[in-house]
N, C-alpha and C positions, 0 to 999 in steps of 0.2 A: 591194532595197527602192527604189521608186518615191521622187523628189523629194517627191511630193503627200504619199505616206505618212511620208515623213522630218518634212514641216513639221506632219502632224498630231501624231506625237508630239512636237515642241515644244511646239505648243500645249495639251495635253494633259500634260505633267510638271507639276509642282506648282510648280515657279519657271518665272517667264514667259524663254524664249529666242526671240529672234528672229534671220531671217538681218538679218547685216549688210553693209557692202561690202566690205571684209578687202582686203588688199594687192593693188599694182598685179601685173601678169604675173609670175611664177616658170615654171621648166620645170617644177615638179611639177604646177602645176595641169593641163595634160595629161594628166593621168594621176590625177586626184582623181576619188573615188567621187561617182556622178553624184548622190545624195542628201546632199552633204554641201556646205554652202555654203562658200565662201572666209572669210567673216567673221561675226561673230556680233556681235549689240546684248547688252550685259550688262545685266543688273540689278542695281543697287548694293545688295546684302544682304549680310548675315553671315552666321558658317556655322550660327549658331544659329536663325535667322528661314528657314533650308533645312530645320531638322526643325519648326521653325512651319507652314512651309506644309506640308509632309508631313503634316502630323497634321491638318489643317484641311480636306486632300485625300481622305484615306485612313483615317478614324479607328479604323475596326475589320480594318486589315489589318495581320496579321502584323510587328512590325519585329525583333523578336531573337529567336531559337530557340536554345536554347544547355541540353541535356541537357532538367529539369525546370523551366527558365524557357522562358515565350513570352511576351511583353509585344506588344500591341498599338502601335502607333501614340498612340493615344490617353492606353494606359496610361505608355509610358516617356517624353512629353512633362508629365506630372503628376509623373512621378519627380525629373523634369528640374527643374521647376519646383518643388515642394519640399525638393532637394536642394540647389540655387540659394540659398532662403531659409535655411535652417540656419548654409551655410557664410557667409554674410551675417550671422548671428547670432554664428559664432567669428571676424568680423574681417577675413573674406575682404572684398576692397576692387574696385573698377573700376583695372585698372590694374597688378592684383596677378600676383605670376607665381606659377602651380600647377604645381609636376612630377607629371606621370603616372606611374610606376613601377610600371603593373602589364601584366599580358600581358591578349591580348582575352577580353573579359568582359563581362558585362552592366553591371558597374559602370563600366568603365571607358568604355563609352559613353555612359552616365549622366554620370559627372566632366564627360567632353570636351565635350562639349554646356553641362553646369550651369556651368562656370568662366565661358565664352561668356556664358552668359547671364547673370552678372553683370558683365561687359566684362573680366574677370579674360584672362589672356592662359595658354595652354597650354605647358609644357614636357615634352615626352613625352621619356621613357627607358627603358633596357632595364631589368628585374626583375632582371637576371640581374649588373646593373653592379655592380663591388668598390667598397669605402665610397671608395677615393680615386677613381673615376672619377663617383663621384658628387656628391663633393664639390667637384671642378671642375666640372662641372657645376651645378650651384646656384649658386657664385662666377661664373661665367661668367654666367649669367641672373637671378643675385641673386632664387632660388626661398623665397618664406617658408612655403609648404604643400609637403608632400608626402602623395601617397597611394602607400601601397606594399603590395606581397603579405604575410598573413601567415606563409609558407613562406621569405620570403625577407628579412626583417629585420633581421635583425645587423649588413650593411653599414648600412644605413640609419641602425640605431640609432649606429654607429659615425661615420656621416658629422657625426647631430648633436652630437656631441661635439665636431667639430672646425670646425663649422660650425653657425652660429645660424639653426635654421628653427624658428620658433614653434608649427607645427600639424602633427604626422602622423598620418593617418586611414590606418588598417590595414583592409584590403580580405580576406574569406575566400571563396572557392572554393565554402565546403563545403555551404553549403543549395542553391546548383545543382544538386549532383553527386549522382548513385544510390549507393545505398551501397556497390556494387563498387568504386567509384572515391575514397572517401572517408577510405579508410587512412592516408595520410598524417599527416590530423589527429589518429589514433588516438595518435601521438609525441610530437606537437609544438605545445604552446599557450602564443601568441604573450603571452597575457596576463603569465605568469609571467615574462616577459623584459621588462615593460613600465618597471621598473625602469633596465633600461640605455639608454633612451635620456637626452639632454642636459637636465640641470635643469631647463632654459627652457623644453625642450618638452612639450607639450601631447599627450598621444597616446590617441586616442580608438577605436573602433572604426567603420567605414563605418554601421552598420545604425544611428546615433544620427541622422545626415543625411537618412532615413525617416522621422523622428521626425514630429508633428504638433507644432510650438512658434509656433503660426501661423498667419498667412495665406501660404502659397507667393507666390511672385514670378511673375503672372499671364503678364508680359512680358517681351521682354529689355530688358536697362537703356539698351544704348545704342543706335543707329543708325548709327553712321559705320561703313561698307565699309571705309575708306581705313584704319584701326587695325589695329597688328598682330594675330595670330590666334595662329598659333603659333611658337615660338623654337624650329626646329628642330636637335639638333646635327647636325654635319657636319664628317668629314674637312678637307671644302671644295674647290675645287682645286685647291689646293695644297699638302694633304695636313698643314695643321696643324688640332688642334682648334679649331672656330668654333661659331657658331650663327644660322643665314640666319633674319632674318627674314619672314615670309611673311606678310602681312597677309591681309586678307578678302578682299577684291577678286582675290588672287592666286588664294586658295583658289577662287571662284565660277567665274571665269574658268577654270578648269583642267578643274573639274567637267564644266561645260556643253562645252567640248570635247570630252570624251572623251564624253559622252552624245552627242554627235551622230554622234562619229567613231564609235562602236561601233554604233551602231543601239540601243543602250538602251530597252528598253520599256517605260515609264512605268507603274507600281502590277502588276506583273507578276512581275519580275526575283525569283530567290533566290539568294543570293549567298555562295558557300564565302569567309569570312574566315576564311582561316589564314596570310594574311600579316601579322605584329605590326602590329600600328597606334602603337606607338611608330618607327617607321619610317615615313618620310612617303610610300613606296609603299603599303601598307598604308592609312596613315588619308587619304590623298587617295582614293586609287582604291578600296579597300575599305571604308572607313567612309563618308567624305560621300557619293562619289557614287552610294553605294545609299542612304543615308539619302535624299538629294535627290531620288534618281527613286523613293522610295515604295517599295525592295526590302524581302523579308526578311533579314537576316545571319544566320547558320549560323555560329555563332560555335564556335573553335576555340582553345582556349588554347595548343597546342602543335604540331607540326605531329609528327603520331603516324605513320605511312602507316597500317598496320592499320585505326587506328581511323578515320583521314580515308576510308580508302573504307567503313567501315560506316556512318558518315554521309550520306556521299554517295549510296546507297543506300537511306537511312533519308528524306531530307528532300531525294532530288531537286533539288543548286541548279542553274539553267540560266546562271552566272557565274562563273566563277572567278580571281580575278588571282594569279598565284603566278612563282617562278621557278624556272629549267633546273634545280636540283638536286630541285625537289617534283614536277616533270615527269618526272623520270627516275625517283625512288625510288616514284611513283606505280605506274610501266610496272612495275617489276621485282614491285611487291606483287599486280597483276594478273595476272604470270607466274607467280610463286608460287602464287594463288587458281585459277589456272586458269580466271579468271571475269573478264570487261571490265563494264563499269562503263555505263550509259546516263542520257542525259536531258540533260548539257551540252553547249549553245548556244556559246558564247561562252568561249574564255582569252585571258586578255592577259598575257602573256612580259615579264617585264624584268628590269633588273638584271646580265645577261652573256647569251653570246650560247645561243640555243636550237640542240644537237646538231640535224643535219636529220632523223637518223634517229631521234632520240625523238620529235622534232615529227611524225613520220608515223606512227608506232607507236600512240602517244596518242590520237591525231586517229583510227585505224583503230578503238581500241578502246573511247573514249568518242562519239564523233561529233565532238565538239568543233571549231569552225573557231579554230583557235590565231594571234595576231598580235603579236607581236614590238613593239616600242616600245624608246624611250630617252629616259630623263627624269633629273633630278640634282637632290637637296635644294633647289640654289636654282633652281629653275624650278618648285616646287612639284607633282609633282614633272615632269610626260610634257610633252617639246615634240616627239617623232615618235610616229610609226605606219604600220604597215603594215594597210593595208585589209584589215577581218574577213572578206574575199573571196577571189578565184581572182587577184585581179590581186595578191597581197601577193607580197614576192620574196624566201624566205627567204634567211637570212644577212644581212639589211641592216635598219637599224633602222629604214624605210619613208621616209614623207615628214612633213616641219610639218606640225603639227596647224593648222586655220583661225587666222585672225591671228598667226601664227606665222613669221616669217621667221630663217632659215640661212644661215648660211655658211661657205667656207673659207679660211681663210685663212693666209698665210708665219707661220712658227713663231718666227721671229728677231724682226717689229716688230707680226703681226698686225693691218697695215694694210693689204698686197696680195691683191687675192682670187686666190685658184687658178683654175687651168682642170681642168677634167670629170677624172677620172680623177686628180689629182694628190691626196697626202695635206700635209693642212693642219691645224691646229688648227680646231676645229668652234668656232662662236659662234651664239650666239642671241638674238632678239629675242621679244617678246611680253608681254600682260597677266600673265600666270604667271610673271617672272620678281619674284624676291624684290626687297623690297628695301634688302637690301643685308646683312651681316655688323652682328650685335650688338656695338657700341661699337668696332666695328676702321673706322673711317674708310682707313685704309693701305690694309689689305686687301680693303676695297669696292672701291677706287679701284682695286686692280690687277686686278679681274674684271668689272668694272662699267664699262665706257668707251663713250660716247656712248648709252646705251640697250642694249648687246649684251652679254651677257653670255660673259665666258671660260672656257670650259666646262672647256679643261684637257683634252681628249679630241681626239685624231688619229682624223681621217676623210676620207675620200674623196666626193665626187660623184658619181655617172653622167650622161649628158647627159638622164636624165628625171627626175632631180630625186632618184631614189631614194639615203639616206645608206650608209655603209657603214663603222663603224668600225672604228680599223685594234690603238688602241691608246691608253692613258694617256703624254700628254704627260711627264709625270714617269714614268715606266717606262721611256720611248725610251731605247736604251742607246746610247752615243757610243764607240766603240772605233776609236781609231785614226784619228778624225776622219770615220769612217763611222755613219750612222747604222744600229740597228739595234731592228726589233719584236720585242719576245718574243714577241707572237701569233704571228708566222709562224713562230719555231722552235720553240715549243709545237704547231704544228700539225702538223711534221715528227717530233716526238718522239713524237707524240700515235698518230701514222699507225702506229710500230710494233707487231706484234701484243705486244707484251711487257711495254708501256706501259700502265697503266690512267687513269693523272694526272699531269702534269707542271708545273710553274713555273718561268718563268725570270728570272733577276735579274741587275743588274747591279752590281760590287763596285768600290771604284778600284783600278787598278793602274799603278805607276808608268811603267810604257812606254808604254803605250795611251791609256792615260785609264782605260778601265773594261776589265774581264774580264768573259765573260758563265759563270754558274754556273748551275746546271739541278738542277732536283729534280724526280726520278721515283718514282712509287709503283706496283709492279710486277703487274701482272696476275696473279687467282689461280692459285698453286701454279707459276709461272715464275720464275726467275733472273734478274736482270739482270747482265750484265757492261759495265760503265760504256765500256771500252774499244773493245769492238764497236759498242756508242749510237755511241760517237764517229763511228767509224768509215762508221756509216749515213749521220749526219747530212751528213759530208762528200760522201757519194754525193748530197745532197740539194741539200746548201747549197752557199754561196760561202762560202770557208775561215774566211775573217772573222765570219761568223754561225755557227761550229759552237762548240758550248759548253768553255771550258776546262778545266772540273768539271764531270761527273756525279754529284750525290749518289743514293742510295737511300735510300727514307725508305718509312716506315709508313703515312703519310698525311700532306695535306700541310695547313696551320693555316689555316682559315677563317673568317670572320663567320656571323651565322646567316641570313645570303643564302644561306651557301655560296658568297661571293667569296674568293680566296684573299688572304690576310694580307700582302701582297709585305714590308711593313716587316719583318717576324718573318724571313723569310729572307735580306731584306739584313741583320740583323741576323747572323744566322747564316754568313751568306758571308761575312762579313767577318771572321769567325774562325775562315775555313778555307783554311791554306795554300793559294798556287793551285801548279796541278802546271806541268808544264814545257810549253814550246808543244807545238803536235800533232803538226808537224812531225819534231821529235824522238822522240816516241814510236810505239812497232811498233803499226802499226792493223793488225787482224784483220778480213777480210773480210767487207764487207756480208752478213747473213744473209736 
């Protein structure tokens, strides 16, 4: 794509972007796609005045597709707008915090949008959360509405019992859904339970917020950009429960990046959302910024493979943002069907790192041009990219998105930049970063230092600018006063043929400092013999980096990224004997 063609579709999306002048020299800009500017003029909007103009652009085009629902433009900005009023009517405030708790859905696009537009602030969560992790949550963002699934209420009901939240609006599935898919509710009716939730609370059903009690709320209530948007949680990191604030500005700022960086086609795009949008990869990348450029969403409550490619099929999206485990379980359901899949444009990869060989597989059997990125809750979320081109360099998380400046830096004070090739703590700067940790002043202050944000992520540079991470700062394992990456000896584990998954962790140990333990999950219908691994890895590694423990496991505990759970197995390490050094024991020859 041509620079000319790049600045017409700016001007052509429905929110005005403009080039700006964006930072002085970097080495990536060498190496930046020739349609994409250094810097970008923002517009100071909310994320709600993004489906304003959308609907003001586009009013009879497509915006959710999701089974037996299709709403226009037009029509889910009227939803928005009487759904707005309603909850205006039960008390909902400017100001006010709403948890989301549902999976994607037409409503839940609807919420996200209506909270905004009455200046009410978003707190998105998983459906899936237990009543204690929801209840810190809420005390954490001081949430007085919840909307939650009617399938998945118990916690909820249970959280308001231990926790004073005034309103929950119960959300159903079931007038979307055909009737093959509509069993569930055949069991389970949330009404009869409406009893247990907390005296205080209020518990109504979603379809009352459709109601006509009114004039709808024409416009949004407020204007100021610079308000927070959404209280998103976050490990953080540093690996304790938080929740980054991410104001408007952050949110807009983030959008129009990736719309320039992608090549994004203004009232065009159809877009597979099947990544949760209670996840801020998800509701950045998959919600607004198709809301903003005038897309359709392909909405997905769960991520099925089966059924994801009969959609896919069905409703042709030419977008998809997803990550390496939906790319992989996509390939194998293709293998399975015997049948590749056609019609997607455009994937963006995040979250951990893309196999090369799924990425070519994929790429062979959709057409897909696949690019890789790396973003984190508080950068709302992508500050790289690898260009949706021949120039992207798999394995690395590309380069700064426009106005976006990187660096690396000493792990000890964080102040020395690195030179090309050395691994340092990764930082960042830019409009998209949050700002700052909900009521942890401490904790800003230890991530947040002069504008740059500590990402808490070990990475590397090349001399063209391109990133490359190596590993989570808190993972590095210190044995012996050596440093050591799991990635690398997860890669050496990975390499043999006997290995399907592996994790590696580090436990304390009183001579060393740490011991490193390894969890394997064993390739179909093969054996592992922990002793022989050993024995490998020593043909690989320096003796210091071979693991002191092999476990074998089943499979090993992850999020529903499909990031592996590292806490759950230092948890587990830690209550498992370690064996005697390696040295000591009879190693069986490399196989």
């Amino acid at each position: 794509m041509s620079l000319a063609v790049a600045l017409r579709n700016l001007k052509e999306s429905p929110f005005p972007i403009e080039p700006g002048i964006g930072l002085s020299w970097r080495p990536w800009f060498r190496h930046y796609p020739s349609d994409v500017p250094r810097g970008l003029v923002y517009p100071a909007l909310r994320a709600e005045q993004l489906l304003l103009c959308a609907a003001r652009r586009y009013p009879d085009r497509l915006s959710v597709d999701y089974y037996r629902t299709r709403w226009t433009y037009q029509e889910l900005c009227e939803r928005v707008r009487r759904v707005a009023a309603n909850l205006a009517r039960l008390g909902v405030r400017t100001g006010d915090r709403v948890m989301i708790a549902l999976p994607n859905s037409p409503e839940f696009v609807v919420a996200w949008f209506a909270a905004h537009w009455l200046g009410a602030q978003v707190v998105p969560a998983n459906p899936l959360y237990s009543s204690h992790e929801l209840v810190r949550l809420a005390q954490l963002a001081r949430a007085r509405v919840v909307l939650a699934l009617d399938l998945k209420l118990d916690p909820v009901f249970e959280a308001t019992r231990r926790h004073p939240i005034p309103l929950v609006i119960v959300c159903s599935l079931a007038s979307h859904l055909p009737i093959r898919l509509r069993w569930p509710y055949l069991v389970k009716n949330w009404l009869g339970n409406r009893a247990a939730a907390g005296t205080a609370t209020t518990v109504l059903p979603f379809e009352v917020l459709y109601e006509n009690h009114g004039e709808p709320i024409a416009d949004p209530v407020l204007s100021d950009a610079g308000q927070p948007a959404v209280l998103q949680p976050t490990g953080g990191t540093t690996g304790t429960p938080k929740v980054a604030v991410l104001t408007h500005l952050n949110l807009l700022a983030n959008v129009a990046q990736l719309h320039v960086w992608s090549g994004l086609k203004p009232g065009s795009e159809v877009v597979l959302a099947v990544l949760p949008f209670f996840h801020v990869f998800g509701s950045t990348v998959g919600l607004l910024s198709s809301i903003a450029g005038g897309a359709t969403l392909v909405l997905q409550a769960r991520f099925d493979p089966p059924n994801v490619c009969k959609v896919m099929e069905k409703c042709r999206p030419t977008v998809a943002p997803m990550v390496p485990f939906m790319f992989t379980s996509l390939c194998q359901e293709m293998r399975r069907r015997g049948k590749n899949i056609s019609g997607l444009r455009v994937c963006l990869s995040g979250a951990s790192a893309l196999d090369p060989a799924i990425r070519a597989e994929f790429s062979e059997r959709t057409g897909a041009v696949i690019f890789e990125g790396y973003g984190l809750s508080e950068a709302s979320p992508v500050t790289h990219g690898n260009p949706p081109d021949a120039t992207a360099r798999p394995g690395t998380i590309g380069m700064p998105l426009p106005d976006t400046d990187a660096r690396v830096v000493d792990v000890e004070t964080g102040e020395t930049d690195l030179q090309p090739g050395d691994v340092g703590e990764l930082i960042v700067r830019g409009p998209q970063v949050m700002a700052g940790y909900l009521d942890e002043p401490a904790e800003t202050a230890q991530v947040l230092r002069d504008g740059w944000l500590y990402t808490g992520d070990l990475a590397r540079m090349d001399e063209n600018g391109f990133f490359t991470l190596v590993d989570r700062k808190k993972d590095m394992i210190k044995s012996g006063g050596l440093n050591i990456y799991p990635s690398e000896v997860e890669k050496v584990l990975g390499g043999h043929a006997a290995v399907r998954e592996c994790a590696v962790v580090g436990v304390a140990d009183p001579l060393f400092g740490e011991r490193l333990v390894a969890y394997v999950v064993p390739s179909d219908g093969v054996q592992i013999d922990p002793a022989q691994l050993q024995a490998y890895c020593r043909a690989e590694l320096a003796s210091y980096k071979v693991p002191r423990t092999i476990e074998v496991c089943d499979r090993l505990p992850t999020n529903f990224l499909g990031k592996v759970r590292r806490v759950e197995l230092r948890t587990r390490a830690a209550e498992t004997p370690a064996g005697p050094p390696l040295e000591e024991k009879k190693l069986c020859p490399t196989p």
